[in-house]
N, C-alpha and C positions, 0 to 999 in steps of 0.2 A: 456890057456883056458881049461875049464871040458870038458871030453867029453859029444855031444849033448847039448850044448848049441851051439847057432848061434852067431855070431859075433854083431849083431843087439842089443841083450840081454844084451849081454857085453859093447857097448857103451851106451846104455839106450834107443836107437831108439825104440828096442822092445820093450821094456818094456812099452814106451807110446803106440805103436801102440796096444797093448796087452789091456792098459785101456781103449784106446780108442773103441775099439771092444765092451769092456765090456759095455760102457755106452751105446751105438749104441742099444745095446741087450735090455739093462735097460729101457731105454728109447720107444724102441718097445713093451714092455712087457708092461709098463706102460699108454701108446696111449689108448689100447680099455678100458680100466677099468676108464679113466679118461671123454672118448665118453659115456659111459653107465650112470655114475655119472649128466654128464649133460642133461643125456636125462629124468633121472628119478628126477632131481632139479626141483625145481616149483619157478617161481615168488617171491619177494619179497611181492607184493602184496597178493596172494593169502594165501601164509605164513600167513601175519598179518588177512587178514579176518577166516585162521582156529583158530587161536588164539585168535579173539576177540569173537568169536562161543563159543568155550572153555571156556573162561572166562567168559562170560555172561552165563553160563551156572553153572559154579562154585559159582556167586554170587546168583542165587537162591538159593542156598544152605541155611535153616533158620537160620543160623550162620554166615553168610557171607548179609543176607538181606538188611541190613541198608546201606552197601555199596553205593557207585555209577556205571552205568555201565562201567566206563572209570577208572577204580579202580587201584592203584598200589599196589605193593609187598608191601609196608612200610603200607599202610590202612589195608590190608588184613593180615599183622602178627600183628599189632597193636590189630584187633578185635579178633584175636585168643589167643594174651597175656590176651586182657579184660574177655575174656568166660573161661579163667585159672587162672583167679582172679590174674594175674601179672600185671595188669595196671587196671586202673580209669579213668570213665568220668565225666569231669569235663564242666559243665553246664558254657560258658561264654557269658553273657549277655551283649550284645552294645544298645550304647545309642538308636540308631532308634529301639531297643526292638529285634532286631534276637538274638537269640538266634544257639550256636557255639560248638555243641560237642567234646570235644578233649579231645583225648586219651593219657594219662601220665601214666609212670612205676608208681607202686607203691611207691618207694624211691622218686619219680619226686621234684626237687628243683622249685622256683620259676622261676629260668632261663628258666626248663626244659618246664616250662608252657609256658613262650612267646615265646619259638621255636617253640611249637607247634601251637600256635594258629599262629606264622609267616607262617607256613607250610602249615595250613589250606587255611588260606587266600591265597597263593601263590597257589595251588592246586584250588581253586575256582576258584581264578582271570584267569586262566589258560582254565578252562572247559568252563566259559561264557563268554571269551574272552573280560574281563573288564579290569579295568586299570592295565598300563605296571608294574607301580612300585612304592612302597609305602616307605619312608620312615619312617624305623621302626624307628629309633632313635627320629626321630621328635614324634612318636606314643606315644613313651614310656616317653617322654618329657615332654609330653602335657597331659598324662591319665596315671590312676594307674588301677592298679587292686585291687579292693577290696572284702571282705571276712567278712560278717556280720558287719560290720562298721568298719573293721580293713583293715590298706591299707598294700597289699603285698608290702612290700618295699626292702626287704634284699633276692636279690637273690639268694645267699647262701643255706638260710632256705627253707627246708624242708615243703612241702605242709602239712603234716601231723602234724608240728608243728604248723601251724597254725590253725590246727583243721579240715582241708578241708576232706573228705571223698567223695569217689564215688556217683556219682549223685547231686555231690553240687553245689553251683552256686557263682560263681564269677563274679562282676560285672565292667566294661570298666567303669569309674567315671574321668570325668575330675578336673585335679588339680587346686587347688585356686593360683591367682596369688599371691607372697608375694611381699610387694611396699617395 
């Protein structure tokens, strides 16, 4: 044995007893800062109502106007790509005549358009607490999208190959049966 060590050390009892202390210490040091932490936390609730103050307050912003009040992160860099001319709205027109603002990258393919207007719709259906769920496949089934008398057809393609530019309008057109 070295000297000044204790025999405790040497078998390991010390050495627990030793961390054990420590944590003991750790732990007491740690109690008031995690007491303070909770006295100065706020509600869930109140959280969300400074947050929606905030953001109702951001969408007055003349850049942010057109929004909705109940707005997400995805609308609100969508409308700041659109005011940095890196996306396009695209005017889509449904049969009962509403009219569908949706925002697409400038590169935006055909696909990328009926995500969006899937997105739209889901986001709407969502704020006026309308229908649960829509099948898109049936949508896309049953209706094309058209573009001055020419039907989107090739997902693929490039809105811009088809001529489409900002502020243009494409219109929901149901398809002809073929017998």
């Amino acid at each position: 044995m070295m000297e000044g060590q204790s025999e405790d050390v040497v078998t390991g009892e010390g050495f627990v007893k030793d961390e054990e202390v420590k944590k003991e210490d750790l732990t007491e040091e740690a109690t008031p800062d995690a007491e303070e932490e909770d006295e100065e936390a706020l509600p869930h609730s109140e959280i969300l109502d400074i947050f929606e103050e905030g953001l109702a307050r951001l969408v007055q912003d003349p850049l942010l106007c057109d929004l909705p009040i109940q707005v997400t992160l995805e609308e609100v860099n969508s409308q700041i790509a659109l005011e940095y001319g890196q996306a396009m709205t695209v005017r889509v027109l449904k049969a009962d005549g509403e009219v569908m603002p949706i925002v697409v990258v400038q590169s935006a393919t055909v696909l990328d358009l009926k995500k969006a207007i899937r997105r739209f719709m889901e986001l709407k259906q969502q704020r006026e607490g309308g229908v649960k769920h829509v099948s898109w496949r049936y949508v896309w089934r049953t209706y094309n999208l058209v573009f001055q008398g020419e039907k989107l057809e090739d997902d693929k393609t490039r809105l811009k190959d088809y001529g489409i530019r900002n502020r243009d309008e494409v219109t929901f057109m149901k398809r002809l049966r073929k017998k």
